[in-house]
C-alpha positions, 0 to 999 in steps of 0.5 A: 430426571428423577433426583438431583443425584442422578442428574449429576451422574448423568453429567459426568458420564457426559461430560467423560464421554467429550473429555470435558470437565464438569462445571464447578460453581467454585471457579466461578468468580464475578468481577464486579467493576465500575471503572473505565480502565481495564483491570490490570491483569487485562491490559497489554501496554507494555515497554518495547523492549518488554514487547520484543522480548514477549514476542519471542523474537530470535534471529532469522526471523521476519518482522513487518511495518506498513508505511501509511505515514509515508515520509513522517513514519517514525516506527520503522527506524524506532523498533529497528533501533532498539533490536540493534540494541538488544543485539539481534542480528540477521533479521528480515525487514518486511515493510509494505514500502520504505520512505527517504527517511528509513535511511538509518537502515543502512547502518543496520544492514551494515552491521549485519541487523537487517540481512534481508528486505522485501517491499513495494519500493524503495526511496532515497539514500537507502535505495541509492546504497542498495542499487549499488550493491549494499545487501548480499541478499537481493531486496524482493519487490512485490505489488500490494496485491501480491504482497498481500497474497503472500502473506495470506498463502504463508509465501512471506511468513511474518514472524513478528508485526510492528504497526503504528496506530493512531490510536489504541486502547489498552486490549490492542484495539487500534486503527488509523485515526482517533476520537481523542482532543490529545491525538497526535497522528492520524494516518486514516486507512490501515490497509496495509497493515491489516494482513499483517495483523491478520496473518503474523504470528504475534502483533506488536501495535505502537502508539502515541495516543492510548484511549480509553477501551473501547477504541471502536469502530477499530481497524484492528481488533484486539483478538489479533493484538499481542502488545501495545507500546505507548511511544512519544510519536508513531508519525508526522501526519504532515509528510504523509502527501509528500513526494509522488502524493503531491497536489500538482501545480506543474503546467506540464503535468496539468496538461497531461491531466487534462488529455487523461481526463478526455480519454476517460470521457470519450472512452466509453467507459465514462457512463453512469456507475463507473468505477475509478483509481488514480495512482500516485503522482501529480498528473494521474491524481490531478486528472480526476479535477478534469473529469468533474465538470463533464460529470456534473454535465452529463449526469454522471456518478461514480459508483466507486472510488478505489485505491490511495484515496485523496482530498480530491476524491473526498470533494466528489464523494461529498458533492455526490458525484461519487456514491463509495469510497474504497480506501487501501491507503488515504493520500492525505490529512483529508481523506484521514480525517474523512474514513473517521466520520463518513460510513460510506468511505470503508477501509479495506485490506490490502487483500480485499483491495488487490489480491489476485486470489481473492475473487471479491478484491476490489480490483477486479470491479474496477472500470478505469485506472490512471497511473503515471511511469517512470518509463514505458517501452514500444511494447507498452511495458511499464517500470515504475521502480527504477530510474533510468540512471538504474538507481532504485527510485519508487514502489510498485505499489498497485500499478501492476495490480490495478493495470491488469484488472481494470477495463480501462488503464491509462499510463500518464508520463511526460515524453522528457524529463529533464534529458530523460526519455520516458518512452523507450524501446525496452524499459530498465525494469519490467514492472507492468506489462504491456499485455495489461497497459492500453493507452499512454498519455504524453504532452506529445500524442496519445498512444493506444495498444494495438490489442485496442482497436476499439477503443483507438477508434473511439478516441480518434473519433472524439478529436484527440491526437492518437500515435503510434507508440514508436512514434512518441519514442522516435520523438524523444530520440530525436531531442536527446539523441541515443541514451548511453547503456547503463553501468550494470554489474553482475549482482542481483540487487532485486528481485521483482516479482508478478502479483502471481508469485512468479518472478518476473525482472531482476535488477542488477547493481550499478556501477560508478 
């Protein structure tokens, strides 16, 4: 170039030519600083009700929280309680699960804040008001996989996500454990939550523990962070394995434990590099004890974990019989405390976990899966969400997701509970089916479905007790005798929808 003058003429036309602005030294100004805060200007730790009001939340809108903290969540009943406050009204509640202790929401759909509700589950009082007929909207249940692609594909919309962290610092970097001596919660994997962040128009993150920028390695990333509220507690890291997430000590569920973990090892799918999951509830977690011994035998590692990852787990991972952990949810303090420090233990989102869109979900690599049931019918259907007293009782959670991409899924349930058959002609909800269902497992026999010969043939030869699934439910009829037909209404008070979109059970109100 032959001047500086034309070199900027040159520049201009340019820069007109791509409807940009030339660059001016004048604007620009270096910051200088020294400091471990961020500049003010930078910060985005605001009150919650400056968060609400920042979000442009209106009624009719859809707001969002994730249950990692399980029965100690302190988030959901804190934000919606100060919507209430500030007069909102007609808000659809989007949670990942809701717990025994989200039951002050009954007085907010009550008065009209909350009018519509899709989840995993539901427990508790809440549930109980809901199956009776408390919403004029019925409650959309989805898996965690199918909640997760309905996020991505915009089918559930969320306006606004209010998601606890364990840690934050003050741009929004954030996830489920913390460095810090003064942090308060830990939950560890945020995987429920990370669609949510991904995928909501803004992000609201509540914490107990501000740490100093930069909170990293993060779970959620400041680019997908709008505010950041400092609260006295996000959750109590103590009732997190609680309730369905229980180390057994029931001699029942033991036994069911152990018959699992002979049909693991006699399936044919127990050979180096297996892949595995267990649900919640205490025979289907306590079943991975019962296979280690035969590991350690035979010589035999896992390539891979999956799911609500547990101390359990965590043991095997760190003895070496296990080489990954793929964490969506941890069960436990330890398993929390474990994604902190072990790079080989990863946090996934539930997408990466169980979509049935996304081809790399983990699900889809998974070799064998325990899961436990409320009921299972003759034709090898499974319900998980409903007692048989109708009540709304548990989640979805992973089942159906799990059950129908896994080589091997294995349903643990007792034959009895109390006077309640377990095995049944037809489940009250239809939640997984039995196309996706190959072998159950009760103290009373082991039940393979016909779409697996094989595999009957294999575990028969091994010595254990197979029969035939009409068997085990002629069995409990004939303790407890013929079950009276449940008090349905006519309102629909649920609505259970297939990891595919398509609506799959309702469930009606019950009657006293």
């Amino acid at each position: 170039m032959s001047n500086i003058k034309d070199r900027a003429q040159l520049i201009s036309e340019v820069a007109k030519r791509m409807n940009k602005n030339v660059y001016d030294d004048a604007r620009t100004i270096k910051t200088i600083s020294h400091k471990s805060e961020l500049p003010k200007e930078v910060s985005k730790v605001v009150t919650l009700e400056e968060a609400i009001r920042g979000t442009g939340l209106k009624d009719g809108m859809t707001i969002s929280f994730h249950h990692h903290f399980r029965g100690g969540d302190k988030v959901v009943n804190m934000v919606v309680a100060k919507l209430a406050e500030m007069g909102f009204k007609n808000l659809h509640l989007a949670a990942s699960s809701l717990q025994d202790v989200h039951a002050p929401l009954i007085e907010h759909i009550k008065n009209g804040v909350i009018t519509e509700i899709s989840t995993s589950g539901m427990r508790g009082e809440l549930a109980t008001e809901v199956s009776h007929g408390l919403m004029d909207k019925p409650v959309v249940f989805r898996s965690h996989g199918g909640r997760g692609s309905a996020i991505a594909t915009g089918d559930l919309h969320i306006d606004v996500a209010f998601l606890g962290a364990s840690s934050c610092d003050p741009a929004g970097n954030s996830c489920g454990y913390s460095r810090s001596e003064n942090a308060k919660s830990i939950c560890g994997s945020l995987g429920y939550a990370l669609p949510d962040a991904q995928y909501a128009d803004k992000v609201v993150i509540l914490t107990d523990d501000l740490v100093a920028y930069p909170n990293t390695p993060n779970s959620i990333s400041e680019r997908n962070v709008d505010y950041v509220v400092v609260v006295d507690s996000v959750g109590d890291s103590s009732k997190i394995a609680s309730g369905a997430i229980r180390d057994t000590k029931n001699p029942r569920d033991i036994l069911l434990a152990k018959q699992a973990a002979k049909v693991i090892i006699n399936s044919g799918y127990f050979k180096d590099g297996f892949s595995i999951q267990t649900g919640s509830g205490g025979a289907s977690l306590a079943a991975v004890k019962y296979i280690r011994e035969s590991m350690i035998q035979q010589g035999i590692k896992a390539s891979f974990a999956l799911g609500g990852i547990t101390a359990h787990m965590v043991k095997l991972h760190e003895e070496g019989l296990i080489e990954r952990l793929i964490d969506v949810q941890s069960f436990d303090k330890v398993a929390a405390e474990s994604i902190k420090t072990d790079p080989m233990h990863k946090e996934v989102t539930a997408n990466e976990y169980a979509s049935a869109d996304e081809p790399g979900s983990a699900t889809h690599f998974l070799d064998i899966v325990i899961l436990s049931a409320l009921e299972v019918d003759t034709n090898f259907n499974v319900n998980v969400l409903v007692g048989s007293d109708g009540i709304i009782r548990g989640a979805i959670g992973g089942h159906p997701d799990t059950a129908a991409d896994s080589a091997l899924s294995i349903i643990v349930c007792p034959l009895l509970r109390g006077r309640i058959p377990c095995v049944v002609d037809n489940v009250t909800t239809l939640i997984t089916p039995g196309s996706t269902v190959d072998v159950v497992v009760t103290e009373y026999g082991i039940a393979v479905n016909p779409r697996r010969p094989e595999l009957a043939e294999r575990l028969k030869a091994a010595g254990l007790n197979i029969v035939d699934i009409h068997a085990l439910k002629d069995r409990a009829k004939s303790i407890i005798g013929e079950a009276a037909e449940l008090p349905f209404g006519d309102k629909v008070v649920g609505v259970v929808m297939n990891r595919d979109g398509s609506v799959m059970d309702v469930i009606k109100n019950i009657v006293d």
